[in-house]
PDB file of N, H, CA, C and O in Angstrom:
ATOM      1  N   UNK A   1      97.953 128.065 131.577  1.00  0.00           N
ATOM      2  CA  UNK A   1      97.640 126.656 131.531  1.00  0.00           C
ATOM      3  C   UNK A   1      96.930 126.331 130.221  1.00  0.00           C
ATOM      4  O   UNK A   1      96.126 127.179 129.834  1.00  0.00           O
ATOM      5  N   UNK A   2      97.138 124.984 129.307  1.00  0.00           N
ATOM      6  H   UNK A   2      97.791 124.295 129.622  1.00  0.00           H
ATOM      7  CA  UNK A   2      96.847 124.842 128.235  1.00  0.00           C
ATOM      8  C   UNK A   2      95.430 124.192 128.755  1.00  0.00           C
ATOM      9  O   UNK A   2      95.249 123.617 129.828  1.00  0.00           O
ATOM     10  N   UNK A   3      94.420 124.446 127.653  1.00  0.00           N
ATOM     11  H   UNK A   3      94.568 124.913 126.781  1.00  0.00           H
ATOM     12  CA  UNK A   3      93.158 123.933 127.764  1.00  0.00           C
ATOM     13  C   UNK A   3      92.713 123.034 127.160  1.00  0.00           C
ATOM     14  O   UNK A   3      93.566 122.978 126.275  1.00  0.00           O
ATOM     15  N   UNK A   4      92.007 122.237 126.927  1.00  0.00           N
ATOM     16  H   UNK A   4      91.314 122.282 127.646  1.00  0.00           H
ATOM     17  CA  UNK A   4      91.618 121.140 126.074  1.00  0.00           C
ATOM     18  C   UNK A   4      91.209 121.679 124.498  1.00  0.00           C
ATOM     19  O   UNK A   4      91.480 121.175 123.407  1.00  0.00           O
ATOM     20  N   UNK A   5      90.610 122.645 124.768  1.00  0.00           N
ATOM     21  H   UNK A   5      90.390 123.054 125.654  1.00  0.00           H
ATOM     22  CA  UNK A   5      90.190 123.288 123.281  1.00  0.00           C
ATOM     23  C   UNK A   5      91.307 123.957 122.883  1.00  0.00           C
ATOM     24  O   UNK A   5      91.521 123.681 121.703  1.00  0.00           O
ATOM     25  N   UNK A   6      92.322 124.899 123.434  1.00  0.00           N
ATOM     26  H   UNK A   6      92.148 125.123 124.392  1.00  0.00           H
ATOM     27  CA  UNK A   6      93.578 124.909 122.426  1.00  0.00           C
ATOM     28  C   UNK A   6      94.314 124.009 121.884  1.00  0.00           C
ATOM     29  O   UNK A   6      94.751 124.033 120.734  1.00  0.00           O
ATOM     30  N   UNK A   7      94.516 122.989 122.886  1.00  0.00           N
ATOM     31  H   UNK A   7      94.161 122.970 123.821  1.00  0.00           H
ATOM     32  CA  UNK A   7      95.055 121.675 122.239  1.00  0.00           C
ATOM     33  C   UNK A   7      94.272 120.929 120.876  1.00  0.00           C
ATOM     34  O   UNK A   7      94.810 120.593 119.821  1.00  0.00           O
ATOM     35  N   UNK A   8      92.592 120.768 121.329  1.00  0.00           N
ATOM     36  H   UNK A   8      92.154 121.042 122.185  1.00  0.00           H
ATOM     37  CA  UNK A   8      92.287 119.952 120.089  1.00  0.00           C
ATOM     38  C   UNK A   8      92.113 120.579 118.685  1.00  0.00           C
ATOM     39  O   UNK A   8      92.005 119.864 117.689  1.00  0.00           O
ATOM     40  N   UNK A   9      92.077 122.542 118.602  1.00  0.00           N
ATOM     41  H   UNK A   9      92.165 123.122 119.411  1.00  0.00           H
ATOM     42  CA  UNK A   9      92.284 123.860 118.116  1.00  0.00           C
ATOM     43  C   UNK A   9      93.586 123.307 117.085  1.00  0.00           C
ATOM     44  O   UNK A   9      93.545 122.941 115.911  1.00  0.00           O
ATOM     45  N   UNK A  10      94.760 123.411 118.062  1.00  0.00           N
ATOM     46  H   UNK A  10      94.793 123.708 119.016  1.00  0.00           H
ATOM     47  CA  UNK A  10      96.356 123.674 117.695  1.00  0.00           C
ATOM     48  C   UNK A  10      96.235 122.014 116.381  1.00  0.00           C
ATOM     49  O   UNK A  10      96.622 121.946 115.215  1.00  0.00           O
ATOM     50  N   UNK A  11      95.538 120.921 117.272  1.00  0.00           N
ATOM     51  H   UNK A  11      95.224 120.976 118.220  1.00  0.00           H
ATOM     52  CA  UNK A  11      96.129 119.253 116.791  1.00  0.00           C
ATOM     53  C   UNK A  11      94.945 119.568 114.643  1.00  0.00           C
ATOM     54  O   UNK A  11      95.274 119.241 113.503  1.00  0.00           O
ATOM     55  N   UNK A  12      93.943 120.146 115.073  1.00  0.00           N
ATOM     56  H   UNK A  12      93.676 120.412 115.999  1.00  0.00           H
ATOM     57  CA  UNK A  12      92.965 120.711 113.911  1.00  0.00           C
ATOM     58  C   UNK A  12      93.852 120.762 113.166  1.00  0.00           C
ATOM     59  O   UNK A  12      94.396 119.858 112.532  1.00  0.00           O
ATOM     60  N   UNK A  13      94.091 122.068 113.209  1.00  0.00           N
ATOM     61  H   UNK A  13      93.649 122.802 113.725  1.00  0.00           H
ATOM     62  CA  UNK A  13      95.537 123.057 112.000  1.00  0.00           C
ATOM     63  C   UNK A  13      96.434 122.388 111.909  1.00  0.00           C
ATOM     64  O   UNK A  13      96.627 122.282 110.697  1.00  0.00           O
ATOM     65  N   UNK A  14      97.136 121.847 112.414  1.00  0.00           N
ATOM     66  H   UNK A  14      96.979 121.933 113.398  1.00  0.00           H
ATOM     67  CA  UNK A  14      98.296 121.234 112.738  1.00  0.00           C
ATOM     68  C   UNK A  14      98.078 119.596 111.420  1.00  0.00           C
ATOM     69  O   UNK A  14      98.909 119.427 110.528  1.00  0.00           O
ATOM     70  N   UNK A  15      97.117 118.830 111.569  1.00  0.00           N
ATOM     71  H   UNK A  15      96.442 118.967 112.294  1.00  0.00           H
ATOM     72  CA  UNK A  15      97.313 118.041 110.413  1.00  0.00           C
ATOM     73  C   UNK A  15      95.856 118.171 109.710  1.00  0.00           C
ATOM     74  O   UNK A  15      95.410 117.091 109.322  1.00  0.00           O
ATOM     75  N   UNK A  16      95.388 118.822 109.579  1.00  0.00           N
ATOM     76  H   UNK A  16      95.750 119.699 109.894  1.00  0.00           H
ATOM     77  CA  UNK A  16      93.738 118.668 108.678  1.00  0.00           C
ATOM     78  C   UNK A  16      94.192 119.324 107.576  1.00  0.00           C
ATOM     79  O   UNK A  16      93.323 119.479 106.718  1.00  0.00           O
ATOM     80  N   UNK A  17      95.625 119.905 107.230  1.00  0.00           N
ATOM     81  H   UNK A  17      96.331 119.779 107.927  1.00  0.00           H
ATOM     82  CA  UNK A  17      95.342 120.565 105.679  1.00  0.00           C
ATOM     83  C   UNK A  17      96.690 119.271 105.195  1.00  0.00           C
ATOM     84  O   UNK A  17      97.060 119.048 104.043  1.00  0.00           O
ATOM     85  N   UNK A  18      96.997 118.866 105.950  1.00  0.00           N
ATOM     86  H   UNK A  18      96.696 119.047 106.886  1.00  0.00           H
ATOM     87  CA  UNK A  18      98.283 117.548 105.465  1.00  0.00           C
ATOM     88  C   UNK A  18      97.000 116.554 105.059  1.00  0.00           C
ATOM     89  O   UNK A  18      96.325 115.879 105.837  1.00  0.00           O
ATOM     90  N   UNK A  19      96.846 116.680 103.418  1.00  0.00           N
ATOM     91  H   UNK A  19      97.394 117.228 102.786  1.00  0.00           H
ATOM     92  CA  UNK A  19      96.667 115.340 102.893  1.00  0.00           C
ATOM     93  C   UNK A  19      97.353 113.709 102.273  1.00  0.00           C
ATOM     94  O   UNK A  19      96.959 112.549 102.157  1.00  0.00           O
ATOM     95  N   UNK A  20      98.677 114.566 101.976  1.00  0.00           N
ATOM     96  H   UNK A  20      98.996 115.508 102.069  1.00  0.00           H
ATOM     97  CA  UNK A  20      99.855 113.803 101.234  1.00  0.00           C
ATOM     98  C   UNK A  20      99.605 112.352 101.599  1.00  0.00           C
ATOM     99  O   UNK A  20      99.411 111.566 100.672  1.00  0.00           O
ATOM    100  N   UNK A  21      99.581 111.736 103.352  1.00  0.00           N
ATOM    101  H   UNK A  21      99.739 112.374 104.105  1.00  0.00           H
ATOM    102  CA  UNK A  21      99.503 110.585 103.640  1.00  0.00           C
ATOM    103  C   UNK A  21      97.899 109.885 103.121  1.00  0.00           C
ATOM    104  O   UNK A  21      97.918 108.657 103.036  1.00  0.00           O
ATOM    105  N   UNK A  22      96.929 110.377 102.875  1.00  0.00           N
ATOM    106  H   UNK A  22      96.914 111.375 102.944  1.00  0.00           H
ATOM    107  CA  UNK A  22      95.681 109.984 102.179  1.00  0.00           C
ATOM    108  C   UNK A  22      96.131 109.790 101.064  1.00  0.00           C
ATOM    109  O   UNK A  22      96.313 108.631 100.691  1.00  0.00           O
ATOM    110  N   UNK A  23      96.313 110.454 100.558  1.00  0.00           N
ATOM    111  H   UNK A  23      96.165 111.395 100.861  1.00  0.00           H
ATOM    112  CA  UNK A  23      96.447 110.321  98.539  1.00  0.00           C
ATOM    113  C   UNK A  23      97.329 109.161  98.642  1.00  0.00           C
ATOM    114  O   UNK A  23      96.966 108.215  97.942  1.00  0.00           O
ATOM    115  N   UNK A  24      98.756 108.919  99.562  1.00  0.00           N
ATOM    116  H   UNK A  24      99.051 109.687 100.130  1.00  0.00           H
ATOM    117  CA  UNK A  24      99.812 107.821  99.567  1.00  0.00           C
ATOM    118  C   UNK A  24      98.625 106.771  99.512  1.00  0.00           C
ATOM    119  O   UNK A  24      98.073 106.304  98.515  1.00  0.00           O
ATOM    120  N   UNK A  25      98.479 106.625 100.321  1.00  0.00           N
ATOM    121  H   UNK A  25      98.927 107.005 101.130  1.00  0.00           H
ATOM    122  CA  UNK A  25      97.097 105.512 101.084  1.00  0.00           C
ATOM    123  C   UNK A  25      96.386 104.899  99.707  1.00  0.00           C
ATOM    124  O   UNK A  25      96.480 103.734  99.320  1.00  0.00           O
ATOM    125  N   UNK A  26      95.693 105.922  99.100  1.00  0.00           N
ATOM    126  H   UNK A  26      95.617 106.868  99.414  1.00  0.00           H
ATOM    127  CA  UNK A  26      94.638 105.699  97.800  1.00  0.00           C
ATOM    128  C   UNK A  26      95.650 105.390  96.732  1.00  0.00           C
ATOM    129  O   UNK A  26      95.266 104.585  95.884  1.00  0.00           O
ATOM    130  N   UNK A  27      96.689 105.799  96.622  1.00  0.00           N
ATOM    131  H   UNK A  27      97.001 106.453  97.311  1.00  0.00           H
ATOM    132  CA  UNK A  27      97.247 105.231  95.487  1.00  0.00           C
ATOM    133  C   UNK A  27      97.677 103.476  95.516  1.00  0.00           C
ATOM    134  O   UNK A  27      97.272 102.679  94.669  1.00  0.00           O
ATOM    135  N   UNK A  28      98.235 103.252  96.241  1.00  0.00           N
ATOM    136  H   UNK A  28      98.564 103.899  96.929  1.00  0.00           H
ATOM    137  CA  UNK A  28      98.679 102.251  97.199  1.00  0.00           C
ATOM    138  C   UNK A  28      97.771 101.291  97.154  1.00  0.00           C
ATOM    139  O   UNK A  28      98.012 100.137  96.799  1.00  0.00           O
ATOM    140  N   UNK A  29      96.667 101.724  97.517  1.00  0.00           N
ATOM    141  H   UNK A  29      96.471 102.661  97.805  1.00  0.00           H
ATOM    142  CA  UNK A  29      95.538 100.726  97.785  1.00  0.00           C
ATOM    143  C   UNK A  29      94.815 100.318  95.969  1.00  0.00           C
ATOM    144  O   UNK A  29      94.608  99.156  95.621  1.00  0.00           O
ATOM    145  N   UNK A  30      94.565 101.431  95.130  1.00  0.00           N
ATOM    146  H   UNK A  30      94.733 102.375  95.412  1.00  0.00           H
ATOM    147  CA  UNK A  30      94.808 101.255  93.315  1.00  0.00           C
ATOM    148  C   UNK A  30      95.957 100.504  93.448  1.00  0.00           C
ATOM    149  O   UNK A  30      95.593  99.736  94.338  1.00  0.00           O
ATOM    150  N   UNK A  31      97.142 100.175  93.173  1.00  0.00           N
ATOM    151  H   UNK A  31      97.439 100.799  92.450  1.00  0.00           H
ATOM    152  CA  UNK A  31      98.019  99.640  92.671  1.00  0.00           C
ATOM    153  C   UNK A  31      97.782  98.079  93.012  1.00  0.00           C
ATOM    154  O   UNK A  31      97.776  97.206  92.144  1.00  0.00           O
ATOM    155  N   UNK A  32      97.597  97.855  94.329  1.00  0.00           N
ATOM    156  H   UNK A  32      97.602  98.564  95.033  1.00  0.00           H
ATOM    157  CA  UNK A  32      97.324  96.555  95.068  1.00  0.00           C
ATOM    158  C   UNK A  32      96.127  95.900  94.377  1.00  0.00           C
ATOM    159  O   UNK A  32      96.045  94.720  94.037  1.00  0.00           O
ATOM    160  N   UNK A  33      95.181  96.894  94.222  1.00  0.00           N
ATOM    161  H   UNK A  33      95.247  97.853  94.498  1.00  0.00           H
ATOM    162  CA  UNK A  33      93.809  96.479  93.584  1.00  0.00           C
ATOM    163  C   UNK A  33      94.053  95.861  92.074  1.00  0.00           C
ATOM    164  O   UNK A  33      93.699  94.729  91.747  1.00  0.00           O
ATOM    165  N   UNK A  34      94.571  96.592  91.407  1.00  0.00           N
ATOM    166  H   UNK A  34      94.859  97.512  91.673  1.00  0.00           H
ATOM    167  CA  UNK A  34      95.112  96.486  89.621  1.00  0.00           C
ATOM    168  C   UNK A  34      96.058  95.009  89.649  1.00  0.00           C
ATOM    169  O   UNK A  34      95.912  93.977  88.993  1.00  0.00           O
ATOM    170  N   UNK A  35      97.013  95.355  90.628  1.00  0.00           N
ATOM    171  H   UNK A  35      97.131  96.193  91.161  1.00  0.00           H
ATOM    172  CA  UNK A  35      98.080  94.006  90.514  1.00  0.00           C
ATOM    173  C   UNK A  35      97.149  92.636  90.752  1.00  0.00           C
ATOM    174  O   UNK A  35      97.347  91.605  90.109  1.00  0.00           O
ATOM    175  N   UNK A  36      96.195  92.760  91.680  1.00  0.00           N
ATOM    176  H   UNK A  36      96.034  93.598  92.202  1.00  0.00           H
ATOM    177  CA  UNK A  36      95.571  91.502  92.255  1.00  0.00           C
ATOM    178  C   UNK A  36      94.489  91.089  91.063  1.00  0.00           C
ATOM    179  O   UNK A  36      94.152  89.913  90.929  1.00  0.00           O
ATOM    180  N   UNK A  37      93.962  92.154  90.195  1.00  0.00           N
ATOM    181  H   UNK A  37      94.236  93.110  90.303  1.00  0.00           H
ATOM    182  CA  UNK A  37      93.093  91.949  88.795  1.00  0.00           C
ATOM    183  C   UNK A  37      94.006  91.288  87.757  1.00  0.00           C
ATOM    184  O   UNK A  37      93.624  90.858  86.669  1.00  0.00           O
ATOM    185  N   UNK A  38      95.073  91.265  88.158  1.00  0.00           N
ATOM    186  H   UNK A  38      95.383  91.615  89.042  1.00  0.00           H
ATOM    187  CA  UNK A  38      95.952  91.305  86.491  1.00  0.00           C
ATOM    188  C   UNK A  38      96.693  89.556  87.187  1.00  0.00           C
ATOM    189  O   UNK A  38      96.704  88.636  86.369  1.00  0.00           O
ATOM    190  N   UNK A  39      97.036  89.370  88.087  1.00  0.00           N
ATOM    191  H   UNK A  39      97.027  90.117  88.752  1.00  0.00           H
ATOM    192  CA  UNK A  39      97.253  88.167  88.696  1.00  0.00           C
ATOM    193  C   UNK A  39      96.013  87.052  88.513  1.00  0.00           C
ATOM    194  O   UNK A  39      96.290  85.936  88.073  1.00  0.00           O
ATOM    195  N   UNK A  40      94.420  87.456  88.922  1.00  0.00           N
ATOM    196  H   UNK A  40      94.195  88.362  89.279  1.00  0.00           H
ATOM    197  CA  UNK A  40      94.058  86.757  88.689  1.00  0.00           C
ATOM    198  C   UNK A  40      93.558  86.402  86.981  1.00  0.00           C
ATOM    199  O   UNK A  40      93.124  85.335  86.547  1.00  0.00           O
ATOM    200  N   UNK A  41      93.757  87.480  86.363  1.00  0.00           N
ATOM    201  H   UNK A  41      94.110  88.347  86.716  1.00  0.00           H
ATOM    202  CA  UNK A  41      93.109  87.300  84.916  1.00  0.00           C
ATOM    203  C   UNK A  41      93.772  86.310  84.577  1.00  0.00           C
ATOM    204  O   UNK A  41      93.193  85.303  84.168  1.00  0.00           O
ATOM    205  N   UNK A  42      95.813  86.406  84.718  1.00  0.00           N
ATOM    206  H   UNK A  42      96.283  87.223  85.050  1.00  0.00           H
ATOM    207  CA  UNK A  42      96.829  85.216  84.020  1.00  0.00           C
ATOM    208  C   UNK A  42      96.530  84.215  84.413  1.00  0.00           C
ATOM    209  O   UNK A  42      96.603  83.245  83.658  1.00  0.00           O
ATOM    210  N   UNK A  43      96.096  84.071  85.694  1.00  0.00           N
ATOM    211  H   UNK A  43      96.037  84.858  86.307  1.00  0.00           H
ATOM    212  CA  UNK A  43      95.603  82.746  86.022  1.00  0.00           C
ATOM    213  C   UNK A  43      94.561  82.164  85.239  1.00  0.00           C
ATOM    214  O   UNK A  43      94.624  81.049  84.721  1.00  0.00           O
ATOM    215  N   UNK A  44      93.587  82.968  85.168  1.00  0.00           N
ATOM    216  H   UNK A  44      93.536  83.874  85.588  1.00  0.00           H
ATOM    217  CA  UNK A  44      92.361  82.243  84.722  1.00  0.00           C
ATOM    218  C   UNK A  44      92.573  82.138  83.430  1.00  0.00           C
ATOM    219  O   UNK A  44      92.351  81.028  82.947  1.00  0.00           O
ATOM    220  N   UNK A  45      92.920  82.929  82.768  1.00  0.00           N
ATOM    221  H   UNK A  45      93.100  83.831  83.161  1.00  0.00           H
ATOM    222  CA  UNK A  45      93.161  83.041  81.136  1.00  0.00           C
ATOM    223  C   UNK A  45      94.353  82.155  80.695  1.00  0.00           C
ATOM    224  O   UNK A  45      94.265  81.545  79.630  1.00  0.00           O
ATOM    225  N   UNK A  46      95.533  82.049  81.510  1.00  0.00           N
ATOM    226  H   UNK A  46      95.605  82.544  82.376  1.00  0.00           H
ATOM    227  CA  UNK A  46      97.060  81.448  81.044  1.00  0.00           C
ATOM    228  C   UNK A  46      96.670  80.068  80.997  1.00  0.00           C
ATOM    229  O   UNK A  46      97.177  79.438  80.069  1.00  0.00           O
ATOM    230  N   UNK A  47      95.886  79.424  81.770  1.00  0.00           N
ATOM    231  H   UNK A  47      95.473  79.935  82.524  1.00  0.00           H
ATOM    232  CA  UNK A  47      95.879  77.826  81.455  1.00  0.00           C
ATOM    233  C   UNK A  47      94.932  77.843  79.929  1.00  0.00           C
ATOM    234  O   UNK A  47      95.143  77.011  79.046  1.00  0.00           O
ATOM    235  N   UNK A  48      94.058  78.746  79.831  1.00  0.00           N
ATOM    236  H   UNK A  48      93.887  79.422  80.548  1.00  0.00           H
ATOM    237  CA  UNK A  48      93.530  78.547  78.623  1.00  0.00           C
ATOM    238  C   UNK A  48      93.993  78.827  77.168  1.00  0.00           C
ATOM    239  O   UNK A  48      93.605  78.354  76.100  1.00  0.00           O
ATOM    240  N   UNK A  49      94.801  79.607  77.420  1.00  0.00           N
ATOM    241  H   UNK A  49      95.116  79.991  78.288  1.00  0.00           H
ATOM    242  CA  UNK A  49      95.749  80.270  76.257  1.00  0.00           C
ATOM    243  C   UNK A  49      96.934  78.927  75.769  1.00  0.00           C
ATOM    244  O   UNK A  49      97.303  78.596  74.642  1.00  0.00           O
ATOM    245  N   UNK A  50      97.340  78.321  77.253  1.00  0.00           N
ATOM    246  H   UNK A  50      97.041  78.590  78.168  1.00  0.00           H
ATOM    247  CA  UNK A  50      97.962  77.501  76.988  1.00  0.00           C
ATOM    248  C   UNK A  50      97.624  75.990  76.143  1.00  0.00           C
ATOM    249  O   UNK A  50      98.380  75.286  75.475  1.00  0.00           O
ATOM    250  N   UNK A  51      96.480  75.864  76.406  1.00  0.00           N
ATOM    251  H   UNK A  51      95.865  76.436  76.949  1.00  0.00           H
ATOM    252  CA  UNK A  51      96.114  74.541  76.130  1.00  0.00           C
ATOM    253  C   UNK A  51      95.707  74.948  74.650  1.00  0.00           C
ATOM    254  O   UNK A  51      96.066  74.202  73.739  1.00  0.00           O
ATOM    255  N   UNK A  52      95.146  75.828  74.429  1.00  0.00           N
ATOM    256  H   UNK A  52      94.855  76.435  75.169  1.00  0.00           H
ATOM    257  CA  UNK A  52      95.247  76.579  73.027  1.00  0.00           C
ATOM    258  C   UNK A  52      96.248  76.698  71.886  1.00  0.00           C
ATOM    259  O   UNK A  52      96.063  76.396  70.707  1.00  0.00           O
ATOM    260  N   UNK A  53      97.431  77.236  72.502  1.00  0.00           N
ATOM    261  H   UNK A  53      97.582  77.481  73.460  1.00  0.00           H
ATOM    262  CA  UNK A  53      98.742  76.904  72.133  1.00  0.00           C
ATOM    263  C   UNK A  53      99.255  75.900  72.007  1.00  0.00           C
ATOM    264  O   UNK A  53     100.074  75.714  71.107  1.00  0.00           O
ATOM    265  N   UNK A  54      98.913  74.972  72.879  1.00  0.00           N
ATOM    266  H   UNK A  54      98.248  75.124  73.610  1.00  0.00           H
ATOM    267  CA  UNK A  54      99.558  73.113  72.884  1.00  0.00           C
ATOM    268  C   UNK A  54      98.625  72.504  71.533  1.00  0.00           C
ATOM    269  O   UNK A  54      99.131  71.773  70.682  1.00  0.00           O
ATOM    270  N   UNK A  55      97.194  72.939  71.508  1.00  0.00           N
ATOM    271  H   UNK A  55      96.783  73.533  72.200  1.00  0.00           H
ATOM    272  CA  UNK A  55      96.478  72.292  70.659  1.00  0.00           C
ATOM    273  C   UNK A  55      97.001  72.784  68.912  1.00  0.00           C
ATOM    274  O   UNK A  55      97.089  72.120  67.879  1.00  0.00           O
ATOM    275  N   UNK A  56      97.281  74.318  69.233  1.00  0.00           N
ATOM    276  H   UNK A  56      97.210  74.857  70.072  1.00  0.00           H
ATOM    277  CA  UNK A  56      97.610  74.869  67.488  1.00  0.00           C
ATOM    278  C   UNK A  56      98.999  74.259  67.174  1.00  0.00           C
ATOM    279  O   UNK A  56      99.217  73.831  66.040  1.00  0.00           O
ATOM    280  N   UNK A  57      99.908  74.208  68.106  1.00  0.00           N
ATOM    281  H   UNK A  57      99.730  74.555  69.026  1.00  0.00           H
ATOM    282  CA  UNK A  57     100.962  73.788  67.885  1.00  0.00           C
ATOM    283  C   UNK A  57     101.395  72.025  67.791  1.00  0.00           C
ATOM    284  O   UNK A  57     102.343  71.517  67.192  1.00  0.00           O
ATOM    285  N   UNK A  58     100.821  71.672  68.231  1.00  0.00           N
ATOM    286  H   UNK A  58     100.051  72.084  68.718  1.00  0.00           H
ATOM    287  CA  UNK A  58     100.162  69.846  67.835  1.00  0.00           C
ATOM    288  C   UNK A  58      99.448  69.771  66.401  1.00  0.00           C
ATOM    289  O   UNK A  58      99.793  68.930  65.571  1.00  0.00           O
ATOM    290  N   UNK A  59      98.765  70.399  66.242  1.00  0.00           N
ATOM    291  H   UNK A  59      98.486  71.083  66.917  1.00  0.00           H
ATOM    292  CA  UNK A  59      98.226  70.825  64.252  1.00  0.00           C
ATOM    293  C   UNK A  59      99.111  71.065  63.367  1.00  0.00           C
ATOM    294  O   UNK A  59      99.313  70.748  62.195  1.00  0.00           O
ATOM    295  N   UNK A  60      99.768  71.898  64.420  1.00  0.00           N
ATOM    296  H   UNK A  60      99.605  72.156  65.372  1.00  0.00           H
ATOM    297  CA  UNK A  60     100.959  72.447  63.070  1.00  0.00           C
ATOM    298  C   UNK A  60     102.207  71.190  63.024  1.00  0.00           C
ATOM    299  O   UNK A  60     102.551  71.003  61.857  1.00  0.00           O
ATOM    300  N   UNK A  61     102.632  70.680  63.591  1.00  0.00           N
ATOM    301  H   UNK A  61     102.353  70.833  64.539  1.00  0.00           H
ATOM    302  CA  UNK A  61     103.430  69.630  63.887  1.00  0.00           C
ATOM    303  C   UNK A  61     103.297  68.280  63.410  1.00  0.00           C
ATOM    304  O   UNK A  61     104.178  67.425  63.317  1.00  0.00           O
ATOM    305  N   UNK A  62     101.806  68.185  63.057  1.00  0.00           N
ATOM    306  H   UNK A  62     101.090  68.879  63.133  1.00  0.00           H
ATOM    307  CA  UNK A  62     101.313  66.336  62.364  1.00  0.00           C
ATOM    308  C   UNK A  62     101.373  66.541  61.380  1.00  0.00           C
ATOM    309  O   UNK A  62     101.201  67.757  61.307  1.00  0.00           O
ATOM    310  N   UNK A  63     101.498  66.202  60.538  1.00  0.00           N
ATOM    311  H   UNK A  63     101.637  65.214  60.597  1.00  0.00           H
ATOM    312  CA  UNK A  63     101.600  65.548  59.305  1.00  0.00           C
ATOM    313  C   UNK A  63     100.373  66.144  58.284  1.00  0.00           C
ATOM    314  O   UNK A  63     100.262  65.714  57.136  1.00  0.00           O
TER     315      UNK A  63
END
């Protein structure tokens, strides 16, 4: 008859040296992190770059 401690023994070994799905996890969760930094920078920065651009390019254009 199986016992509770061979079972929670066997389930131990069985995934405690499988890290692969952690590291998936942490990378995953970096990438999400980086994309959501770089989304908000264009935002915050692109309207300013733009109006920047509208203004040099209105200079260069008059007379």
């Amino acid at each position: 008859m199986l016992t509770l401690d061979f079972i929670a023994s066997y389930l131990r070994a069985r995934f405690a040296e499988d890290e692969r799905g952690a590291s998936l996890v942490e990378y995953a969760l970096l990438v999400a992190l980086i994309a959501v930094v770089c989304i908000v920078a264009v935002t915050f920065l692109g309207s300013s770059a733009s109006s920047k651009f509208g203004t040099m390019g209105s200079s260069l254009s008059a007379p």
